[in-house]
N, C-alpha and C positions, 0 to 999 in steps of 0.2 A: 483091397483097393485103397489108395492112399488118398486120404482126405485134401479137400479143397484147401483148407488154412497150411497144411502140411507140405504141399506143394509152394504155396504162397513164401512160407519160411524159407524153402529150399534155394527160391527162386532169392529169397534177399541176404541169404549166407553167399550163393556164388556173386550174386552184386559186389556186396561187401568185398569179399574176395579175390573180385578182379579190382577195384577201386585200391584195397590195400597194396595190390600187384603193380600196381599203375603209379602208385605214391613209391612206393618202395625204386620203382625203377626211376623216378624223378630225384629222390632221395641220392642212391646210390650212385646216379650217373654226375647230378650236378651239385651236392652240399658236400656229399662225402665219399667219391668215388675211392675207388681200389678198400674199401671197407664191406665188399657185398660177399654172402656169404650164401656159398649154393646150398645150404640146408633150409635157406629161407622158404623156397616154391612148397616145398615138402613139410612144412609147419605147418605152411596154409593149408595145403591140403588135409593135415593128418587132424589138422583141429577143426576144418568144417567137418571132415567125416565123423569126429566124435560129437562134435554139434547139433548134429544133424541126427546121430541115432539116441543120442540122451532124450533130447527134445522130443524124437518121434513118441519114445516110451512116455516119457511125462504127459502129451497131449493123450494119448490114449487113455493114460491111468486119471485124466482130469472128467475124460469125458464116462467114464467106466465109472469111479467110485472117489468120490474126490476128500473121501478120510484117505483112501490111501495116497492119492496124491499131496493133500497136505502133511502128511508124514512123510513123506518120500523126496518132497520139495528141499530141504534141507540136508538131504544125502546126496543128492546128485549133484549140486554145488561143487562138494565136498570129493565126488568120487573124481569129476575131472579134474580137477586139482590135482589130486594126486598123480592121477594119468597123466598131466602136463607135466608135475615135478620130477618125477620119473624120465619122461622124456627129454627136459634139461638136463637134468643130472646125467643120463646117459651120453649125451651130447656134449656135455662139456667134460666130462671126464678123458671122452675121446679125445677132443678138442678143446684146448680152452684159449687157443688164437682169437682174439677181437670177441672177447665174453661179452663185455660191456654194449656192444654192437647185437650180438645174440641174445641178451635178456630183454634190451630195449624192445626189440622185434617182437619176442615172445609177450611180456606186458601188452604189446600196442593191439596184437593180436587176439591175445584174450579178453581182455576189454572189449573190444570191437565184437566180437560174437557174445560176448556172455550180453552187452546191452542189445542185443537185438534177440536174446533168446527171452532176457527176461522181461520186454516189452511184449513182446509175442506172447508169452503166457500170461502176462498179467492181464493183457486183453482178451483173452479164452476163455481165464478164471472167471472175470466181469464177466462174460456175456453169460459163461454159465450158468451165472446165480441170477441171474434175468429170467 
């Protein structure tokens, strides 16, 4: 069964998510149209969904045993990165039409979730040792 905070997250990645979708299309249609790029909807999504399952493991392994989590805290960082650099890199090797258009995106996006993964866990962390 999926916990209450865990639900909570889920529910403010797809917020986020549509807020990003909603700037993006204010973005695109009136500062700098003919610059949108259909791989954007599919960023969003592919990066809440890895958001979304790092995090779930992280909150389990904080509420489980929180040596491993604090050792683990510092690889998962580290493993989505990769996974995003990977998915740049694949993407613009296909494409590299309006890059500078498509890494802005991908930055705005990462940022955007990684600060709300790592305010979510730093407040689990806290309450745990409560």
């Amino acid at each position: 069964m999926m916990s209450k905070e865990l639900k909570r997250f889920i529910l403010k990645i797809f917020i986020a998510a549509a807020v990003l979708a909603a700037l993006g299309w204010l973005v695109f249609t009136w500062i700098v149209p003919g610059q949108y790029l259909l791989i954007l909807p599919w960023m969003l999504v592919f990066f809440a969904a890895v958001t979304i399952a790092t995090h779930a493991y992280q909150v389990k392994l904080a509420h489980k045993n929180m040596v491993l989590f604090t050792r683990y805290s510092m690889l998962f960082p580290l493993f989505r990165l990769l996974v995003y650099s990977a998915f740049a890199m694949g993407y613009l090797a296909v494409n590299s039409d309006n890059a500078a258009v498509f890494v802005v995106c991908l930055v705005v996006v990462y940022v955007t979730f990684t600060f709300f993964e790592v305010s979510d866990l730093a407040r689990i962390v806290r309450k745990n040792r409560e």
